[in-house]
C-alpha positions in Angstrom: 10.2 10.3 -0.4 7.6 7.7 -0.6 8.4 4.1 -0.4 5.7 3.4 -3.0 5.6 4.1 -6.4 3.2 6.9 -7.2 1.4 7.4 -10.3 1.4 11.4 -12.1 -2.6 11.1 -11.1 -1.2 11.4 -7.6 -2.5 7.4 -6.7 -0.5 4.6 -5.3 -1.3 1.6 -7.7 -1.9 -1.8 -6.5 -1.9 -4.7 -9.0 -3.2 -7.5 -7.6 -2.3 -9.9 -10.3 -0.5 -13.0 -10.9 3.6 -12.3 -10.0 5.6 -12.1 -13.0 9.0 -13.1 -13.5 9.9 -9.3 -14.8 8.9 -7.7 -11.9 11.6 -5.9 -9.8 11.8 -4.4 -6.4 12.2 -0.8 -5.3 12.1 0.0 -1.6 11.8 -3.5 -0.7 8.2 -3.7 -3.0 7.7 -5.9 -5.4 7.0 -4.0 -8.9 5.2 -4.9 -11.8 5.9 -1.4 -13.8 4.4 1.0 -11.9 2.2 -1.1 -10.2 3.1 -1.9 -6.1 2.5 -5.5 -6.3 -0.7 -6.1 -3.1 -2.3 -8.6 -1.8 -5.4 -8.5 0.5 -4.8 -11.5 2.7 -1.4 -13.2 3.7 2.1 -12.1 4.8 4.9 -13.3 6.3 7.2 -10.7 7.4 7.6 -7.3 8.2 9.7 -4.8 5.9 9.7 -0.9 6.3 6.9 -1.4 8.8 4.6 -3.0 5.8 3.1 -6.3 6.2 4.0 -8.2 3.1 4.4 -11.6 1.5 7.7 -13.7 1.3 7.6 -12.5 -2.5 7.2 -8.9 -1.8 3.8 -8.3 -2.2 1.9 -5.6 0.6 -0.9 -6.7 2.1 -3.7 -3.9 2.1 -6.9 -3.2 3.9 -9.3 -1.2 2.3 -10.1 1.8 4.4 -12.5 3.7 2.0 -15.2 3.2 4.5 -13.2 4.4 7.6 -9.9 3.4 9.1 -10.3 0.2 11.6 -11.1 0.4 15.5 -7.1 0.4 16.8 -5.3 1.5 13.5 -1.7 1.7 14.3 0.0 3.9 12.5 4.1 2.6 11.5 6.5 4.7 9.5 3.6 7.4 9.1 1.5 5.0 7.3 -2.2 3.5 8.9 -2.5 -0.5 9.6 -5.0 -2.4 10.4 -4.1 -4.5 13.9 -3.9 -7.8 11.8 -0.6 -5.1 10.1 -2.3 -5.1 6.4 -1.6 -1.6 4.9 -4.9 0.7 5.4 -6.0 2.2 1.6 -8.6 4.2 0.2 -9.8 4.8 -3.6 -10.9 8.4 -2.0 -9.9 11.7 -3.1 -6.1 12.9 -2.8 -6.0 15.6 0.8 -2.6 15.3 1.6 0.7 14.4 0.9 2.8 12.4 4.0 6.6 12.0 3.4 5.7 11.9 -0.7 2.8 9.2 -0.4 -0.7 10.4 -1.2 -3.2 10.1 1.5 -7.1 10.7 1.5 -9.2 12.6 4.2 -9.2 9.9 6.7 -5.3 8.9 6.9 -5.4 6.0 4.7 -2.6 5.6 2.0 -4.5 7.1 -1.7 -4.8 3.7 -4.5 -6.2 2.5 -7.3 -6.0 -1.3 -7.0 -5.7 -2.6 -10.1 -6.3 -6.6 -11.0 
């Protein structure tokens, strides 16, 4: 079972914007919907091996391009050394422990603002 919430096209989706006050946690995420609420800088604390903010939000790195020289991988998921969350808007390969992952062993998104 993936900590994430994944969307039927088989993508974990980041929304990047502003927090809301109805947005709810699952797994220790912050939720906006369906969104996994992301950020792509910050954090303040570890939770299920994710990087995230005091408000819940998972920092990401995007990955697209290739994972980062040292990725550590935590929980089955990739991370950056600074601990951000390595993502890619590639194509679905795989499926690790219910979270979509692309070719290279990034976590599958679609970050949306």
């Amino acid at each position: 079972m993936s900590i994430f919430t994944v969307s039927a096209t088989e993508v974990v989706q980041l929304g990047t914007g502003a927090i809301q006050p109805t947005d709810t946690f699952q797994n220790g995420v912050l939720l906006s919907g369906d969104l996994n609420r992301a950020i792509a800088t910050g954090g303040d604390e570890y939770a299920n091996g994710l990087l995230m903010t005091d408000a819940g939000q998972i920092r990401y790195f995007d990955a697209t391009a290739g994972l980062p020289v040292n990725v550590v991988w935590s929980n089955g998921l990739p991370r950056a050394n600074d601990g951000a969350l390595c993502v890619s808007t590639g194509a679905l390969a795989t499926y690790s422990n219910g979270t979509p992952m692309v070719a290279n062993g990034a976590v599958r998104v679609s970050i949306v603002p």
